[in-house]
LUMPA-93698 format. One record per atom (N, C-alpha, C, O): x, y, z. Coordinates in steps of 0.02 Angstrom, whole numbers, padded with zeros to 5 digits, always signed. Atoms other than C-alpha are relative to their C-alpha. Example, Ala and Ser with C-alpha at 12.3 -4.5 7.8 and 13.67 -1.06 7.14 Angstrom:
residues 2
+00045-00059+00000 +00615-00225+00390 +00045+00060+00000 +00097+00059+00033 -00042-00059-00003 +00684-00053+00357 -00039+00055+00037 -00014+00110+00045 
//
This chain:
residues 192
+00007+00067-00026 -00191+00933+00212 -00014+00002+00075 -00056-00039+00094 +00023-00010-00059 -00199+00986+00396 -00047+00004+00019 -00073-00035+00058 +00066+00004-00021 -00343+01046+00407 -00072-00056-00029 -00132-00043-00022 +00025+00043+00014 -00415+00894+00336 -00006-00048+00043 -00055-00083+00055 -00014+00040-00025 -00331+00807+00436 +00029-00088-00001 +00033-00133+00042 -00011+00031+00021 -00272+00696+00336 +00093-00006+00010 +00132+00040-00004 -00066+00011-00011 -00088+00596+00390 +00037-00062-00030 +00096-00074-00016 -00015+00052+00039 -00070+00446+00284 -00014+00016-00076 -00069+00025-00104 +00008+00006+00098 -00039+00458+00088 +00038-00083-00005 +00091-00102+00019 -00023+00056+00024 -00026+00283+00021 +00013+00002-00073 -00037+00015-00106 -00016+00032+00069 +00063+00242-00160 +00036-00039+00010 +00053-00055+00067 -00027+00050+00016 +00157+00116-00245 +00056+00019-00061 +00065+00079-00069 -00061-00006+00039 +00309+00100-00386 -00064-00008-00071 -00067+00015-00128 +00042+00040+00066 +00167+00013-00488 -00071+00067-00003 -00096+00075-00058 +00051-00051+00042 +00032+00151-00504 +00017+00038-00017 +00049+00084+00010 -00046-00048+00039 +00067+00226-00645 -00011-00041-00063 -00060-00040-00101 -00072-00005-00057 +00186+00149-00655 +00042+00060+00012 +00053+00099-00034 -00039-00063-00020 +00292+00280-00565 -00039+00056-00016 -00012+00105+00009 +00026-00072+00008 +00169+00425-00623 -00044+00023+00101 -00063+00080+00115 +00047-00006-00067 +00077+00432-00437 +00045+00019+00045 +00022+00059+00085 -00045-00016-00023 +00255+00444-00357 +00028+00072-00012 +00043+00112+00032 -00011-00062+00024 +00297+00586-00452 -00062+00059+00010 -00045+00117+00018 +00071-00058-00003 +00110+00689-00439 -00001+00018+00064 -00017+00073+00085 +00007-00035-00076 +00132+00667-00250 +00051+00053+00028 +00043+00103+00064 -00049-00059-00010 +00296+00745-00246 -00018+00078-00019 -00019+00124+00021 +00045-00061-00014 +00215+00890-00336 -00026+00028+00015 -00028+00089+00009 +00071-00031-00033 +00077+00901-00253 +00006+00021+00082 -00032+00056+00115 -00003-00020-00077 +00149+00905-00070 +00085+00007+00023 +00092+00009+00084 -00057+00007-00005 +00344+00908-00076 +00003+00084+00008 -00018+00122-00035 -00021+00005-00039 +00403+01009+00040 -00050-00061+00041 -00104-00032+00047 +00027+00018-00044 +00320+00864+00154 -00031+00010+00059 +00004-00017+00101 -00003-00007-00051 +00227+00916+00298 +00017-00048+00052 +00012-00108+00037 -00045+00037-00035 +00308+00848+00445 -00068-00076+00047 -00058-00124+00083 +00049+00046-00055 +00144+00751+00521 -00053-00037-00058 -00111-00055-00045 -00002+00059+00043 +00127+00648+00353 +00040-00039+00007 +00099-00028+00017 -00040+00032+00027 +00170+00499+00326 -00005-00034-00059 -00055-00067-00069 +00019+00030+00074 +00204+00438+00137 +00022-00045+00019 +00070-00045+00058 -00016+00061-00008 +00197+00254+00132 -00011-00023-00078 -00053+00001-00115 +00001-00028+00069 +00243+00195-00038 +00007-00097+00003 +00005-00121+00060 -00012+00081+00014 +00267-00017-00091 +00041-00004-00077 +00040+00029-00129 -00046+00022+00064 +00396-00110-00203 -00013-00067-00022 -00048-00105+00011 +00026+00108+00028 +00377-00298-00295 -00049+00005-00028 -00090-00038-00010 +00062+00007+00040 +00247-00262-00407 +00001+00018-00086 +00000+00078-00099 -00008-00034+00074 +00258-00241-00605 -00048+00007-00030 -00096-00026-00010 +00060+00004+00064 +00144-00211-00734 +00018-00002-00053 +00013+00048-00089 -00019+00008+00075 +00212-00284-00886 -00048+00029-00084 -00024+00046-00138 +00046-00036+00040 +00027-00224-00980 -00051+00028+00039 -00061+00041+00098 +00076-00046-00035 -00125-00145-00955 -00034-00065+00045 -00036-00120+00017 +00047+00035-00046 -00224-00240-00814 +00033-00049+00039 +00006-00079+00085 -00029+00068-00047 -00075-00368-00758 +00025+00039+00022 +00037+00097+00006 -00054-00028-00072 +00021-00346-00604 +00028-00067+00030 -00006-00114+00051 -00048+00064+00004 +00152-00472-00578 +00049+00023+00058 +00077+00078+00057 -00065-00003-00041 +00273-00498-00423 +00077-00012-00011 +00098-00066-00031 -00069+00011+00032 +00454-00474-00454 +00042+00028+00095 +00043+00082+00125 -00019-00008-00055 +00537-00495-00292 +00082-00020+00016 +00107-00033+00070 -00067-00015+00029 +00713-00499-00364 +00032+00048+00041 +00023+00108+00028 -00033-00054-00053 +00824-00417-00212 +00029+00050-00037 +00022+00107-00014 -00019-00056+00057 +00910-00318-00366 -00047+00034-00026 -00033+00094-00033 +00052-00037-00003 +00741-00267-00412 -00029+00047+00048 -00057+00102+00041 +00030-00020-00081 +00692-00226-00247 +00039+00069+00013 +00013+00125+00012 -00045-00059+00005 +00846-00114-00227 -00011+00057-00037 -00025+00112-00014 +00002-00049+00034 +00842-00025-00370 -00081+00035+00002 -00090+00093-00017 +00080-00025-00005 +00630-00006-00341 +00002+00072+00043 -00020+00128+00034 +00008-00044-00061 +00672+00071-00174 +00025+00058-00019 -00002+00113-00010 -00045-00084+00037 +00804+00200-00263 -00039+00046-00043 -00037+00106-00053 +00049-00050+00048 +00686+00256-00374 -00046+00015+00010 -00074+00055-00027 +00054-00038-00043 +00551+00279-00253 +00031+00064+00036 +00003+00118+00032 -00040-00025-00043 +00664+00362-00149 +00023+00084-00057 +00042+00134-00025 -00048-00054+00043 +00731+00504-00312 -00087+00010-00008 -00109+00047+00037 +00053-00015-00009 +00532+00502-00364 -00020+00053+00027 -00025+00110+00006 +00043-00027-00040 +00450+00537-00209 +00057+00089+00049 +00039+00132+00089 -00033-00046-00038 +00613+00657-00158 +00012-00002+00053 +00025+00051+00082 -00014-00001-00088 +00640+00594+00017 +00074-00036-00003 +00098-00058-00055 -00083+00018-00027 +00823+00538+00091 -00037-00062+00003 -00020-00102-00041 +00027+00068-00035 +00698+00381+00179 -00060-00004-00029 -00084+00043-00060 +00061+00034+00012 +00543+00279+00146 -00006-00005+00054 +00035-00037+00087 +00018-00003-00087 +00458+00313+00320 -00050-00072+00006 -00048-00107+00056 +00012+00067+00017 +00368+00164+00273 +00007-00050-00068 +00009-00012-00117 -00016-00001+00083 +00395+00055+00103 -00030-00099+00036 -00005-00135+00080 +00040+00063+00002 +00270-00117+00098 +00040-00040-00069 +00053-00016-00125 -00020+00050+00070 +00342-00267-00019 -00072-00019+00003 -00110-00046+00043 +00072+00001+00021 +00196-00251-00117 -00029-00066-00035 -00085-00067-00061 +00042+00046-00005 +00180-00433-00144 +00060-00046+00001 +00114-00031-00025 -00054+00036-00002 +00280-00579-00104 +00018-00052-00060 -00020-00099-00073 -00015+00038+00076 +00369-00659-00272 +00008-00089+00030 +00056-00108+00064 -00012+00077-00010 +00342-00861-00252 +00036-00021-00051 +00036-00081-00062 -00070+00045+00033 +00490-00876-00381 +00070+00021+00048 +00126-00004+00043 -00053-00027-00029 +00598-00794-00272 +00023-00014+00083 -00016+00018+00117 +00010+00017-00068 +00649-00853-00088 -00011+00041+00055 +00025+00089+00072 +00029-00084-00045 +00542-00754+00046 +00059+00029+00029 +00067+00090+00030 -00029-00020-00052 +00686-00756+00158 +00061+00059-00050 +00090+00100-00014 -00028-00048+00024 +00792-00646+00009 -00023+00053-00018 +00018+00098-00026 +00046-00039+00011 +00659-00540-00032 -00002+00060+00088 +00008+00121+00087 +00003-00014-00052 +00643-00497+00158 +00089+00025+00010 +00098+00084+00028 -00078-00022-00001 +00847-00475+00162 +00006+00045-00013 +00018+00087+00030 -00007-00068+00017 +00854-00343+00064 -00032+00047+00012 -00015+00100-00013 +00049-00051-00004 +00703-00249+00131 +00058+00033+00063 +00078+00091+00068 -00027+00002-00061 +00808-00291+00306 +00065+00056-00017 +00092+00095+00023 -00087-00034+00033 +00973-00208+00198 -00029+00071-00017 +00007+00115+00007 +00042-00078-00003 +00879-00049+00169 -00019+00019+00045 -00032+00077+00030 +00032-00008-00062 +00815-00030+00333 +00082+00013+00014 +00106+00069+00001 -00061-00012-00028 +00985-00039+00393 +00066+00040-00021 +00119+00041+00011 -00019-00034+00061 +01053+00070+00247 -00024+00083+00051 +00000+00137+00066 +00071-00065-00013 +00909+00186+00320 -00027+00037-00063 -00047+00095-00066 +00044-00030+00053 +00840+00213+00159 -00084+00008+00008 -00123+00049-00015 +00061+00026-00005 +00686+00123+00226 -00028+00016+00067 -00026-00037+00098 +00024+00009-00060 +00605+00181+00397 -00020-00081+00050 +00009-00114+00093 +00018+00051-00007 +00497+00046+00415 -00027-00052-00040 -00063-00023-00080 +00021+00045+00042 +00447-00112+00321 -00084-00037+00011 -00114-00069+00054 +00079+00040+00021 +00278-00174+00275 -00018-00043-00037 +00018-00049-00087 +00024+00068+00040 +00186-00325+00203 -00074+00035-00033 -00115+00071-00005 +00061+00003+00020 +00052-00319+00083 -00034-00059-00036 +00003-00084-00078 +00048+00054+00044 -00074-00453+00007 +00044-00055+00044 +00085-00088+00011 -00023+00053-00006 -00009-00575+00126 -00049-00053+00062 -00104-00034+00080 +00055+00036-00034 -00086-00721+00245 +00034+00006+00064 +00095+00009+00070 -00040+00030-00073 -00064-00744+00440 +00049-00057+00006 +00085-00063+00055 -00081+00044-00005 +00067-00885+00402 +00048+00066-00026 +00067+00108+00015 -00051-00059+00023 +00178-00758+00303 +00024+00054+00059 +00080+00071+00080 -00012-00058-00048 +00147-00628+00427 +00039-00026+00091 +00073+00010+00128 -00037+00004-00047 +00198-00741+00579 +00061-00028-00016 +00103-00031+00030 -00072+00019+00024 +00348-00811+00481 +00048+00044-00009 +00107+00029-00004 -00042-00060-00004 +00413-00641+00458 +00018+00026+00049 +00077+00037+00064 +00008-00018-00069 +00384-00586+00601 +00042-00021+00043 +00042+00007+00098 -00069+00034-00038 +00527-00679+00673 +00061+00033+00011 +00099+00051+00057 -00076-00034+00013 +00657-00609+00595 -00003+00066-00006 +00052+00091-00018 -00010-00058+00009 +00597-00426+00587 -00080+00024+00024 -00129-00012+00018 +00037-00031-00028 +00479-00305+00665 -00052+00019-00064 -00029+00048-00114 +00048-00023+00058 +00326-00276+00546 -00043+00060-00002 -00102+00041+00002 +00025-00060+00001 +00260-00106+00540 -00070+00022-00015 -00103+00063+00017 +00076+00015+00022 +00089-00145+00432 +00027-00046-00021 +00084-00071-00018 +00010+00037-00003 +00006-00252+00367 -00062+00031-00073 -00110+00066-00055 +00062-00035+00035 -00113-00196+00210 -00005-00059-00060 +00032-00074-00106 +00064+00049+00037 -00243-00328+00135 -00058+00028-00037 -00084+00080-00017 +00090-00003+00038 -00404-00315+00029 -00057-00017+00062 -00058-00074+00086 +00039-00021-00030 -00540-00267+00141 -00041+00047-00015 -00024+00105-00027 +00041-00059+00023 -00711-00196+00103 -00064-00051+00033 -00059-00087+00083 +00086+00012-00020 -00908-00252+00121 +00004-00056-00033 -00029-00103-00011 +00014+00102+00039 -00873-00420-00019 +00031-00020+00039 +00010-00059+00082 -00038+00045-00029 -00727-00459+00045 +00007+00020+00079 +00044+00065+00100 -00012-00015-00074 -00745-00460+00233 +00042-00037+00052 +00052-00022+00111 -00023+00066-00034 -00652-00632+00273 +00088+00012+00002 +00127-00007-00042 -00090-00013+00007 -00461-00579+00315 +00018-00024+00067 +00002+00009+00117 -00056+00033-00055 -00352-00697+00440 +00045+00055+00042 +00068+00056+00099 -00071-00047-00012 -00235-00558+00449 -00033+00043+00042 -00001+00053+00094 +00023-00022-00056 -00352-00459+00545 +00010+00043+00056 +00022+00100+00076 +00022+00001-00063 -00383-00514+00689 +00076-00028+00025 +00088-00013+00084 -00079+00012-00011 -00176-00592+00691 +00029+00050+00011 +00059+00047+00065 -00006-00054-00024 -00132-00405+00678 -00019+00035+00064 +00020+00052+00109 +00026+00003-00070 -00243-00364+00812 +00034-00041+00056 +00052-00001+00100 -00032+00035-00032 -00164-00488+00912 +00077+00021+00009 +00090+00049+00062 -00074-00034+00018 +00023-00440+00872 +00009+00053+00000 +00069+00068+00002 +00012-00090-00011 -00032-00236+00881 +00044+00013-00064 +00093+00046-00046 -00010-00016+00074 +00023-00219+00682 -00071+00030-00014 -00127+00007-00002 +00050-00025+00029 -00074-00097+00606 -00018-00033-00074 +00021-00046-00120 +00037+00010+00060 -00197-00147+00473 -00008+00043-00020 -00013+00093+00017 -00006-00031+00056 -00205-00068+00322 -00061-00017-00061 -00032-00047-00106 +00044+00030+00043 -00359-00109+00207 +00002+00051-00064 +00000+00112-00067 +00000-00016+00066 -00352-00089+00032 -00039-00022-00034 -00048-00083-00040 +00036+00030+00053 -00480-00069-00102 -00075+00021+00029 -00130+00002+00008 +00059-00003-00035 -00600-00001+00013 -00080+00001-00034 -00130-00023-00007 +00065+00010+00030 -00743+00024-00118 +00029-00074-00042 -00018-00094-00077 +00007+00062+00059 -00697-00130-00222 +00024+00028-00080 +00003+00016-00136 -00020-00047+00083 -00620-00028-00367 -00036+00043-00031 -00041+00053-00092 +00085-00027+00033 -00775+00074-00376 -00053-00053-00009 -00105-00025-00026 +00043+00047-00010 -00876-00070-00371 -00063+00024+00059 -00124+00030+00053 +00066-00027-00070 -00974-00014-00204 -00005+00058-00025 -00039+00043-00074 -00001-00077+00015 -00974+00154-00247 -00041+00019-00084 -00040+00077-00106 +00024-00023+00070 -01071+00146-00437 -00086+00004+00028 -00111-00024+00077 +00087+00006-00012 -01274+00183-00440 +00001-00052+00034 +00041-00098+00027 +00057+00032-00017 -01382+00103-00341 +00053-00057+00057 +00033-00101+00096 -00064+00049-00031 -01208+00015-00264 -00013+00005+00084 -00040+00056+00103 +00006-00025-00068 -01213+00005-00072 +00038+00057+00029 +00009+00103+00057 -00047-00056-00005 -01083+00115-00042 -00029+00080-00017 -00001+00130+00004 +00011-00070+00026 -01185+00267-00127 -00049-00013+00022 -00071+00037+00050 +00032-00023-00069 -01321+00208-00026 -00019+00024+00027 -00063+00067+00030 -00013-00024-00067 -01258+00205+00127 +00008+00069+00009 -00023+00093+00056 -00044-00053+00002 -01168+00368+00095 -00058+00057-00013 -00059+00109+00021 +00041-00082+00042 -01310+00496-00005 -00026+00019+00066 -00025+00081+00071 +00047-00034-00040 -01411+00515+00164 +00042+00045+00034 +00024+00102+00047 -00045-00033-00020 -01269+00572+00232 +00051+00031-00014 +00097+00042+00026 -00038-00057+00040 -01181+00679+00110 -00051+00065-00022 -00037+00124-00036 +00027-00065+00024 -01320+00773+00067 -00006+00004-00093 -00033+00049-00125 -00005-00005+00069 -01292+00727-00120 -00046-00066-00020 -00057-00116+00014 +00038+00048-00002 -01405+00635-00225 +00028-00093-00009 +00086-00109+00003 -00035+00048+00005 -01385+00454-00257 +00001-00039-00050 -00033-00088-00065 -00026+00020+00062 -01287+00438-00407 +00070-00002+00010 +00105+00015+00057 -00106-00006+00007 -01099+00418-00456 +00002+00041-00049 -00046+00064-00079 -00030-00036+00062 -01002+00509-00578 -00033-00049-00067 -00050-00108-00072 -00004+00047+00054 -01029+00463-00740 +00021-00059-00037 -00009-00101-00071 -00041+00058+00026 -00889+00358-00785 +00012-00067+00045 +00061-00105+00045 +00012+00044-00048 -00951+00243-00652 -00055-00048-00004 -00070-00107+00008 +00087+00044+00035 -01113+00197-00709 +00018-00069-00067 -00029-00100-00092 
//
C-alpha cells in the first residue's frame, strides 16, 4: 500500500453486509500506521438492492461493536453515520455517535448522504470530521461542497464512476481515461 501511496480505505457495516469489513482485515491487518480505515454505521440491507436507514442508538452501538471486532481495531479512526434515520431523532442518533467518541471507540465522526442544513445543524453540537456525498460527472450539483469548503470539513465523494455507469464502453469515463492508460477503450466484460 505504500508504495502506492495509497492512505484512505473506505467501507461500511452494509457492504456485504459485513463481508468487506472482514476481507480488509485480511487483507491489511496488522494496519499500517499511515492508513486510515474509515468505515460507516445506519445502513441495512434487508434484500438484495435495498438499503434502509436504521438509526436506532442501540443499533448504532451495537453496529459500531461489530465494526470494531470485524475490522480488529480497539477505535474507528473515523466511523460516518451512513445515513441519517428520519424515524429516529437526529439529535439521538448524533448522541450516541457523541457516546462512542467519548467511550473512544470512535476517533472521529462523520456524516454521509447529508445536505448543508444537516451539516450546519450538527455542526453545533460536535466537530465533523467528513463529510461524504454522491459526486461524479451526472451528479455534479452538491450544496455540501462548497459549505465544507467553507467550514474546512473534508469532502468525501462517493460513487465516483456512477456504479460503473461512467466507466462501461464508449462511457466517458473510459474515454477520458484509454488515452491515458495506454489500454484500449473497452471495459471488462461484465460491464458492457
Amino acid at each position: 500500500m505504500n508504495t502506492h501511496g495509497i492512505t484512505h480505505i473506505d467501507t461500511a457495516d452494509a457492504y456485504g453486509p459485513h463481508t468487506v469489513e472482514y476481507l480488509i482485515r485480511e487483507a491489511l491487518s496488522p494496519y499500517p500506521e499511515h492508513v486510515l480505515i474509515a468505515t460507516k454505521v445506519g445502513l441495512v440491507r434487508p434484500a438484495p438492492g435495498q438499503w434502509v436507514p436504521l438509526g436506532n442508538p442501540f443499533y448504532l452501538r451495537a453496529s459500531v461493536e461489530a465494526s470494531l471486532r470485524r475490522l480488529k481495531v480497539d477505535r474507528l479512526e473515523l466511523c460516518y453515520l451512513h445515513r441519517i434515520d428520519p424515524e429516529v431523532a437526529l439529535d439521538d442518533q448524533i448522541a450516541v455517535m457523541q457516546a462512542l467518541q467519548d467511550e473512544v471507540k470512535i476517533g472521529h465522526i462523520g456524516l454521509s448522504k447529508v445536505t448543508p442544513g444537516t451539516i450546519r445543524r450538527v455542526g453545533k453540537d460536535l466537530t465533523i470530521a467528513a463529510v461524504q456525498n454522491v459526486l461524479n460527472s451526472t451528479h455534479r450539483d452538491d450544496g455540501a461542497v462548497e459549505l465544507c469548503q467553507e467550514l474546512s470539513i473534508p469532502y468525501v465523494a462517493y460513487r465516483p464512476l456512477d456504479a460503473g455507469t461512467l466507466a462501461r464502453v464508449n462511457g466517458p469515463a473510459a474515454a477520458a481515461l484509454a488515452p491515458r492508460s495506454g489500454l484500449p477503450h473497452r471495459a471488462h466484460p461484465q460491464h458492457q
